[in-house]
Backbone bond lengths (Angstrom), bond angles and torsions (degrees), N, CA, C in turn:
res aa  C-N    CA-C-N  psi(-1)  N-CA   C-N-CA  omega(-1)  CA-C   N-CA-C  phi
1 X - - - 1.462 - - 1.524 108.90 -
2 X 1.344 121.17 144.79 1.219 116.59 -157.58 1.770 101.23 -103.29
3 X 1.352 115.46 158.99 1.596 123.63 175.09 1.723 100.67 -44.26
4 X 1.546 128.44 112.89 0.841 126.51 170.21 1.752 115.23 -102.00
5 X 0.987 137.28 56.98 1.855 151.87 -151.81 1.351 103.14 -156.37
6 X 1.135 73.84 158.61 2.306 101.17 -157.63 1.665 107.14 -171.29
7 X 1.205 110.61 119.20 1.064 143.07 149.57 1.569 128.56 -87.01
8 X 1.420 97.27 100.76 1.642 99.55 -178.41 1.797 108.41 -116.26
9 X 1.279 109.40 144.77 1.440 106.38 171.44 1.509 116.99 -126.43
10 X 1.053 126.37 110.56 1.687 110.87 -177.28 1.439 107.89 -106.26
11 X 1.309 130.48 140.16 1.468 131.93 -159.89 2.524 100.94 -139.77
12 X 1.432 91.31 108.36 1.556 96.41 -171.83 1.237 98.47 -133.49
13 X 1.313 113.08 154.62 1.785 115.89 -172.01 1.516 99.70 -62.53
14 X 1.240 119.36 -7.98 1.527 100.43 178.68 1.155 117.79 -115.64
15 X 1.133 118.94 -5.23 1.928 129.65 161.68 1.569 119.70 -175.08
16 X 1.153 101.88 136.69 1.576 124.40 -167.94 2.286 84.41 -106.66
17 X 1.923 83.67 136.46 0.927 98.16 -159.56 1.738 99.04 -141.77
18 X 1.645 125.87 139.94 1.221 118.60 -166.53 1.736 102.23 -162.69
19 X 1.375 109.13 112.08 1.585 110.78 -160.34 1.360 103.89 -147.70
20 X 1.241 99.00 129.78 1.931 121.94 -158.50 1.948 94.85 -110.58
21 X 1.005 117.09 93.30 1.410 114.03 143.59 1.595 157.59 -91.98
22 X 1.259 133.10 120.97 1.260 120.44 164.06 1.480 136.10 -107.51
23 X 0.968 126.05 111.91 1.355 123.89 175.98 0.991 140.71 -15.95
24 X 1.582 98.13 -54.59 1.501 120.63 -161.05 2.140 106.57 -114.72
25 X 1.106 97.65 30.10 1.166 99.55 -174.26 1.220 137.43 -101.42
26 X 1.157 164.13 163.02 1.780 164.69 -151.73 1.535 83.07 -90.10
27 X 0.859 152.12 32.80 1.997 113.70 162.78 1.847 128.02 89.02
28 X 1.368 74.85 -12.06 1.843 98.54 -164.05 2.030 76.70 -54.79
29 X 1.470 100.32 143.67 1.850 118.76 167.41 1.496 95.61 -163.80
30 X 2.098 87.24 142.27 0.933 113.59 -176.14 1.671 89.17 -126.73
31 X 1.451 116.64 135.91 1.745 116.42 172.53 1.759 105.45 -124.79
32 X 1.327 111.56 138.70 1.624 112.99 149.90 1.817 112.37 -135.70
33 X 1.032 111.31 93.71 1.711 100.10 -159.94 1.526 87.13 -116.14
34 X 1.358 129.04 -4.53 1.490 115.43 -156.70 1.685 120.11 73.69
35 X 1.400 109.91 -32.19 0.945 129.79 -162.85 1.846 118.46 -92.43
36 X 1.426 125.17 72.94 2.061 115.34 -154.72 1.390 87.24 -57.19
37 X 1.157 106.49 -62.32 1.984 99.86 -149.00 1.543 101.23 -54.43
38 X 1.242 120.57 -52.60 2.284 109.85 178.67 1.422 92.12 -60.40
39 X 1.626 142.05 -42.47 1.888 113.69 171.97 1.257 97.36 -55.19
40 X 1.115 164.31 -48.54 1.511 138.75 -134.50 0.863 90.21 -123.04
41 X 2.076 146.48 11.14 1.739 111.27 142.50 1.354 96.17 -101.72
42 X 1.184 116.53 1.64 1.930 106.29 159.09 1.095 127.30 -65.16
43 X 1.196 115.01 -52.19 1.682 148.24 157.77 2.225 104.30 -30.22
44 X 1.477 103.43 -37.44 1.128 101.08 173.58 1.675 99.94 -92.75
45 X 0.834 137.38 -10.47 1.724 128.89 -169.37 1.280 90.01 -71.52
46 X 1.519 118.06 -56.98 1.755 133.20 -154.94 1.870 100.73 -65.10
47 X 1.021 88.37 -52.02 1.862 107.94 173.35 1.571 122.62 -43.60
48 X 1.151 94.06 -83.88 1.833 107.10 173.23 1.983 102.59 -52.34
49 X 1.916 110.11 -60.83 1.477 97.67 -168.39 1.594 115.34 -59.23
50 X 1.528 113.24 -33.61 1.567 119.22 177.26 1.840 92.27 90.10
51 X 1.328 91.91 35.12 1.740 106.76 179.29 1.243 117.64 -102.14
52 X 1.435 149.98 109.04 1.551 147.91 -148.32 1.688 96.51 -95.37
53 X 1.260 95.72 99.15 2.001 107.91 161.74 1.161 133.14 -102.60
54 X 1.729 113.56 145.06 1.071 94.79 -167.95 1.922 84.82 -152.84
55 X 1.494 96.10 121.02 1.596 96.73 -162.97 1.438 117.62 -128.38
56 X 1.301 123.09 98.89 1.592 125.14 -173.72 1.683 103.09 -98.52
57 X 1.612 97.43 130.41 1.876 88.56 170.09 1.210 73.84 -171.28
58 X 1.638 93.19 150.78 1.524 150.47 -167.67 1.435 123.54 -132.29
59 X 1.789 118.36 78.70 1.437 99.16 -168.27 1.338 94.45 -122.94
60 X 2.186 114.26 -153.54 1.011 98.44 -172.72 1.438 117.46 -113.07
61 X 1.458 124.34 80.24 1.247 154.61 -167.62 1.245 101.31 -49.53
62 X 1.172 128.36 -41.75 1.441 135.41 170.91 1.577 125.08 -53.23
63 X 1.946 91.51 -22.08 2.114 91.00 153.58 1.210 107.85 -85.69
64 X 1.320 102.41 -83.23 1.661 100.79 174.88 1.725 84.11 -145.58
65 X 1.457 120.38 -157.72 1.484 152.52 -146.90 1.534 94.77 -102.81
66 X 1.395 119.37 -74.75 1.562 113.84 178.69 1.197 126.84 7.05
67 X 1.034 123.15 -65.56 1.659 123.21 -170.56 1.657 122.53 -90.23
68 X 1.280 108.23 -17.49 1.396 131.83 141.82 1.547 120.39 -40.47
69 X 1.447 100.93 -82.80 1.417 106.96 170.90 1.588 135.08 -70.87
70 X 1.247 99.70 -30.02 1.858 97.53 166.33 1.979 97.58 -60.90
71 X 1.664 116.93 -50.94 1.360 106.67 -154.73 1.630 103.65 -72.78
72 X 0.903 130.42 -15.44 1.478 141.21 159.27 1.734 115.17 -40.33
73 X 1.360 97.65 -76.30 1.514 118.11 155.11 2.222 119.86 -17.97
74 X 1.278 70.81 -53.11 1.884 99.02 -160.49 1.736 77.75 -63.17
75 X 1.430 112.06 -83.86 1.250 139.38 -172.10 2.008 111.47 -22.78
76 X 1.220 99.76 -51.13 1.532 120.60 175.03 1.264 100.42 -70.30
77 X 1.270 135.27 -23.59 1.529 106.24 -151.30 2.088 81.05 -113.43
78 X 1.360 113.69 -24.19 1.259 111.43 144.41 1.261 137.30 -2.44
79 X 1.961 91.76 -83.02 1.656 105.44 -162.74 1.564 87.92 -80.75
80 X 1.296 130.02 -41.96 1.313 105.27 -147.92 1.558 108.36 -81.69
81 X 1.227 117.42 -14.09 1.528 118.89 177.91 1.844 107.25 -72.93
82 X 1.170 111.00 -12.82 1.602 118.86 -166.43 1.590 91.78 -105.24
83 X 1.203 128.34 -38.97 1.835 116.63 164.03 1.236 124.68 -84.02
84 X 1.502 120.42 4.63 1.245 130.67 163.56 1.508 105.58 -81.83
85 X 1.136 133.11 -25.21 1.604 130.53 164.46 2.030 95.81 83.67
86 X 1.741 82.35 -124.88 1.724 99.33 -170.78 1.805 105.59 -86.43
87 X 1.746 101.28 -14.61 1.609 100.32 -173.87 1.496 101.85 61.62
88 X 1.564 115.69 39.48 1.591 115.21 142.89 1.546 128.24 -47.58
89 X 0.882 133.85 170.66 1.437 131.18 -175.65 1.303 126.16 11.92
90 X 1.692 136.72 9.96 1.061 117.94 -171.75 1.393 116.84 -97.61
91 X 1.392 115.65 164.46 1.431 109.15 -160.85 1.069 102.95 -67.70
92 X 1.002 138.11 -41.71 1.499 143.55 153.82 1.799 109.93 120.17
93 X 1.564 110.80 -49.38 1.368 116.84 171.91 1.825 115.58 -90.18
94 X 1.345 104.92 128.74 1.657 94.75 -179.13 2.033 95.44 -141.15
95 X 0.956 99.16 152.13 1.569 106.41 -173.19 2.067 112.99 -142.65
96 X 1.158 140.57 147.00 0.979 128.02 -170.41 1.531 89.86 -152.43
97 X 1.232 107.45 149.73 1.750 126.88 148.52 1.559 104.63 -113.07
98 X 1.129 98.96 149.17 1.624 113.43 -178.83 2.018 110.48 -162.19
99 X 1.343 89.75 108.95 1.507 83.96 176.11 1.678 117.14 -105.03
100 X 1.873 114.32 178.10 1.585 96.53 171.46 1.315 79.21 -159.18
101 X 1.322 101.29 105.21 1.549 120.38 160.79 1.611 89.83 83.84
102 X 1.505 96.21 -130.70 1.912 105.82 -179.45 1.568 102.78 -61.06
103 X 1.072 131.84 -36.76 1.671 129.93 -170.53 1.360 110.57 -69.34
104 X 1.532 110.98 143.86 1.578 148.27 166.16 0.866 149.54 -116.80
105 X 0.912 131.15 111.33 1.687 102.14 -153.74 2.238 96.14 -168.33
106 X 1.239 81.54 134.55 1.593 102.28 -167.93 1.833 111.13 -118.59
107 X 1.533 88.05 115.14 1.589 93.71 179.56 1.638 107.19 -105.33
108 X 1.320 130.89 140.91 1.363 129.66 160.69 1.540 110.07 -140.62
109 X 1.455 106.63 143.95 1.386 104.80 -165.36 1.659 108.70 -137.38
110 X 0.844 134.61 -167.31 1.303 134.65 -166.52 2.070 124.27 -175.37
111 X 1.116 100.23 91.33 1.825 101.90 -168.17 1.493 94.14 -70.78
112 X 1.424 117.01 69.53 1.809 119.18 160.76 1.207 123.94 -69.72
113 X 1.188 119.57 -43.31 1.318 147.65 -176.30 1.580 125.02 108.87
114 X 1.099 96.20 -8.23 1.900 139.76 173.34 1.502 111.41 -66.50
115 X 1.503 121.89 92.46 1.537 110.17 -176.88 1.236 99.12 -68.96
116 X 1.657 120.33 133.69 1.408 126.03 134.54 1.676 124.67 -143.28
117 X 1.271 108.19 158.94 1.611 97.91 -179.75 1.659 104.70 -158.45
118 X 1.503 100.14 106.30 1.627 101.30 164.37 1.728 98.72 -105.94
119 X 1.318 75.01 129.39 1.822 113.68 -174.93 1.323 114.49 -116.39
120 X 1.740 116.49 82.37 1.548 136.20 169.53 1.126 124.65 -102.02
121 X 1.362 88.67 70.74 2.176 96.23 168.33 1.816 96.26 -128.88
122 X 1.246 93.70 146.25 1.418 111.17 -174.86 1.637 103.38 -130.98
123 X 1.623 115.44 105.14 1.295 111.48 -172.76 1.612 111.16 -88.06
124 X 1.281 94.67 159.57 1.535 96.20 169.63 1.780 130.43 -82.90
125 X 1.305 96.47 23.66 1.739 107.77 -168.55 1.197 96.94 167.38
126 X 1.354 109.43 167.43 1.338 129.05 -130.18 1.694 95.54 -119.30
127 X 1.228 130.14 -13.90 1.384 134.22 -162.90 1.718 100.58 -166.44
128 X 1.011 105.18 140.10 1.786 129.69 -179.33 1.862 100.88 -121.84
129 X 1.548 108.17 96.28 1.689 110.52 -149.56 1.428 125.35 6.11
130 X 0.872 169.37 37.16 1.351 152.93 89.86 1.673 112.03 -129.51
131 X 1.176 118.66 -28.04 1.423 138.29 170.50 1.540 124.47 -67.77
132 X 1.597 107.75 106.21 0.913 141.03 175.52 1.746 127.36 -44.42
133 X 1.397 115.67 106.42 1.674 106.13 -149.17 1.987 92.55 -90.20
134 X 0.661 125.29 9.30 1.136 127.34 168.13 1.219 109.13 -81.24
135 X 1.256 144.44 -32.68 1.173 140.58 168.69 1.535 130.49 -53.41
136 X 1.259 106.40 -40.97 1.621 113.58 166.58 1.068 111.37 -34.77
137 X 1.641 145.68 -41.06 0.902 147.19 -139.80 1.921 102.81 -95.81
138 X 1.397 87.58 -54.75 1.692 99.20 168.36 1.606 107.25 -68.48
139 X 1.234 143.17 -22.27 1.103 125.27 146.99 1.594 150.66 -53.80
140 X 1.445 87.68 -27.26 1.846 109.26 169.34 1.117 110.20 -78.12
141 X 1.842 121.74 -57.28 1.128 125.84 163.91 1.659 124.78 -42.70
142 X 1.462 120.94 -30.63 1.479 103.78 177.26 1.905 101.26 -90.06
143 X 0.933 112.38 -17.70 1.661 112.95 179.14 1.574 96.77 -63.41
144 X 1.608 118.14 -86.13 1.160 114.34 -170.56 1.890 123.37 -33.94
145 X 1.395 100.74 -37.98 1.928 93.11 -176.39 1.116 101.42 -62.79
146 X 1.079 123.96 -26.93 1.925 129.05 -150.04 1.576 109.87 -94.44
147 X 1.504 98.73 -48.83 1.548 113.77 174.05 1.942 110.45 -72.86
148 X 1.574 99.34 -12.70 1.807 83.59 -164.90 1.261 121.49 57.53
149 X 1.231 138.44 48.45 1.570 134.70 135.45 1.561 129.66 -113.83
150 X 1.327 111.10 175.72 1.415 102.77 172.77 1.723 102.43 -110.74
151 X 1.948 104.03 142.38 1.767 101.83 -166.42 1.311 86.18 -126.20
152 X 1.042 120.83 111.11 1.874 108.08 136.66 1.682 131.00 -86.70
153 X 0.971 101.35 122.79 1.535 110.19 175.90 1.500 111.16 -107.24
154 X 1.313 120.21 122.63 1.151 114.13 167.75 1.785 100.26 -133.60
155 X 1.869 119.31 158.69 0.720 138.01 166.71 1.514 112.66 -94.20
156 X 1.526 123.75 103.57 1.419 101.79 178.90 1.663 123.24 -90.97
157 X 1.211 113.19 -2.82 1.318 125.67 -178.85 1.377 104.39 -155.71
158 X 1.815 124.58 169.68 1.255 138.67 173.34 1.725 127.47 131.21
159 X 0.987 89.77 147.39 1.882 94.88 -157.27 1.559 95.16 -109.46
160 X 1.352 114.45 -51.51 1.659 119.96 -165.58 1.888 102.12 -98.79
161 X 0.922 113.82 131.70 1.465 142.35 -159.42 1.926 98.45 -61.68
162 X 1.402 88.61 -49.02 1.407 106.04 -170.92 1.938 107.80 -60.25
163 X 1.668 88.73 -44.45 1.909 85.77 -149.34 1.932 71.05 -69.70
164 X 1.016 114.94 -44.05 1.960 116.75 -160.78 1.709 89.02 -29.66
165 X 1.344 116.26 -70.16 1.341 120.75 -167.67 1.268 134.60 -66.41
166 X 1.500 104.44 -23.01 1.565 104.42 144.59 1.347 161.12 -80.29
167 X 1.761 82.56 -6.68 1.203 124.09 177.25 2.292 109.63 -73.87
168 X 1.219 94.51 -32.89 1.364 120.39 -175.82 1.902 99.21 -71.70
169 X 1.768 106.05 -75.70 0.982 111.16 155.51 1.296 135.36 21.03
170 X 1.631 85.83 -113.02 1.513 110.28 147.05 1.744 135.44 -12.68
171 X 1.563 93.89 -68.89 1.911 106.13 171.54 1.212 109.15 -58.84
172 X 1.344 129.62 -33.73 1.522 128.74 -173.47 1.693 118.80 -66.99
173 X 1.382 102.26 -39.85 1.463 136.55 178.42 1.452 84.07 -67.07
174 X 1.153 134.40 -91.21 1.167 125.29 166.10 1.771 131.04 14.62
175 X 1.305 81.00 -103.24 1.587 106.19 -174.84 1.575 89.83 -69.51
176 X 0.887 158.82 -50.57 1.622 139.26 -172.33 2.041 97.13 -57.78
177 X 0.751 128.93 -30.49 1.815 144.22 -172.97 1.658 87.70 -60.68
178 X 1.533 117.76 -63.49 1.143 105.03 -158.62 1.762 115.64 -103.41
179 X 1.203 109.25 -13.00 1.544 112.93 156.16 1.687 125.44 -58.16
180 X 1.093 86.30 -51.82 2.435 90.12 158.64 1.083 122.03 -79.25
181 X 1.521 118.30 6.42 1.732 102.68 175.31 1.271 108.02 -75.41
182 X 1.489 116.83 166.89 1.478 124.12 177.43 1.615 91.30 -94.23
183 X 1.923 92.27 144.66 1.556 111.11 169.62 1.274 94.60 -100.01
184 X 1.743 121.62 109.67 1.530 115.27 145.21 1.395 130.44 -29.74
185 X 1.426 115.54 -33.15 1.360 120.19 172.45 1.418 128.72 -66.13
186 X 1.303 88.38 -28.97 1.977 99.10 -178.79 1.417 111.96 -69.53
187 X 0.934 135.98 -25.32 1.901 143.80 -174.92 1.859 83.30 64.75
188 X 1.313 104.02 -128.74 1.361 113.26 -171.48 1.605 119.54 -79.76
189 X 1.463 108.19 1.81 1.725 98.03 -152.23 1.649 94.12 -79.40
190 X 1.621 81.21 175.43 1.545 104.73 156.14 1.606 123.37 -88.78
191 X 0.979 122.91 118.03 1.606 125.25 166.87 1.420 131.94 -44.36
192 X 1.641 114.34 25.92 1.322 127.09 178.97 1.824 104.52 -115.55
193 X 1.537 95.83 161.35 1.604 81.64 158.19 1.561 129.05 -97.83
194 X 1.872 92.24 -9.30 1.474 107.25 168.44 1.108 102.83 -68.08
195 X 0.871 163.03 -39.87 1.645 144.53 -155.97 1.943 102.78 102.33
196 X 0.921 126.44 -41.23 1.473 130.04 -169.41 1.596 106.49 -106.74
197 X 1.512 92.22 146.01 1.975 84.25 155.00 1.387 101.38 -130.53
């Protein structure tokens, strides 16, 4: 199995950004975003996928979070498309449900190479203590262009803002776990019938 890790750094007058991935790794996460609540649904990406993160960024928090968290997004979808290589043998499609308590929430994703992302969660409030729930959205969106896949996220149930989004979290961690596994069956191919993704 080949070195699946990537180191990406993106550096913009409005945030300097530096994110260590491994594929194939135990879960191990490291966060500095300024930001606790995006470390602790990162903290679930690394967790649930069994993906080793490690995420330094520096933006300008002093407007608001936005450009922080979309370039985060950007940054992630970066490294992990650059340790995914040619996407030999991997299953390529992975999907998860994951609930917590009343919350539901269903991630499915797809390494096409094709950005897309319908993003259906509807929170019940406007902020999760200081953190802005509108942002999730610009976070998926800068992952998916960057990473090249198509994500749907949907929330199918949930009352509390928090479990909804960890619940999401979670599925992503998920379904990214089983979209990069290697198929023993595949030998070397690609999982298209085109030949490319």
């Amino acid at each position: 199995m080949s070195n699946r890790s990537a180191r990406v750094e993106r550096n913009t007058k409005e945030t300097q950004i530096a994110v260590e991935i491994d594929l194939d790794g135990t879960g191990k996460a490291s966060f500095e975003s300024g930001l606790p609540f995006l470390d602790h649904m990162l903290d679930q990406v690394a967790r649930h996928g069994l993906v080793d993160l490690d995420i330094r960024a520096h933006g300008d928090l002093e407007i608001d979070a936005h450009h922080t968290v979309e370039d985060i997004g950007i940054t992630l979808g970066q490294a992990f498309d650059q340790a995914l290589g040619e996407k030999r043998a991997i299953r390529r499609y992975g999907h998860a449900y994951v609930p917590l308590d009343e919350a539901l929430s269903r991630v499915v994703i797809d390494l096409s190479g094709r950005p897309g992302l319908t993003f259906e969660v509807d929170f019940p409030r406007a902020r999760i203590g200081d953190f802005d729930v509108d942002l999730f959205a610009e976070f998926f969106q800068g992952f998916v262009n960057h990473a090249r896949c198509t994500l749907h996220v949907d929330n199918i149930r949930g009352a509390n803002a928090h479990h909804i989004i960890e619940t999401v979290f979670k599925a992503f961690g998920r379904a990214l776990r089983m979209a990069v596994e290697h198929d023993p069956r595949m030998g070397d191919a690609l999982p298209s019938t085109k030949g490319a993704l």
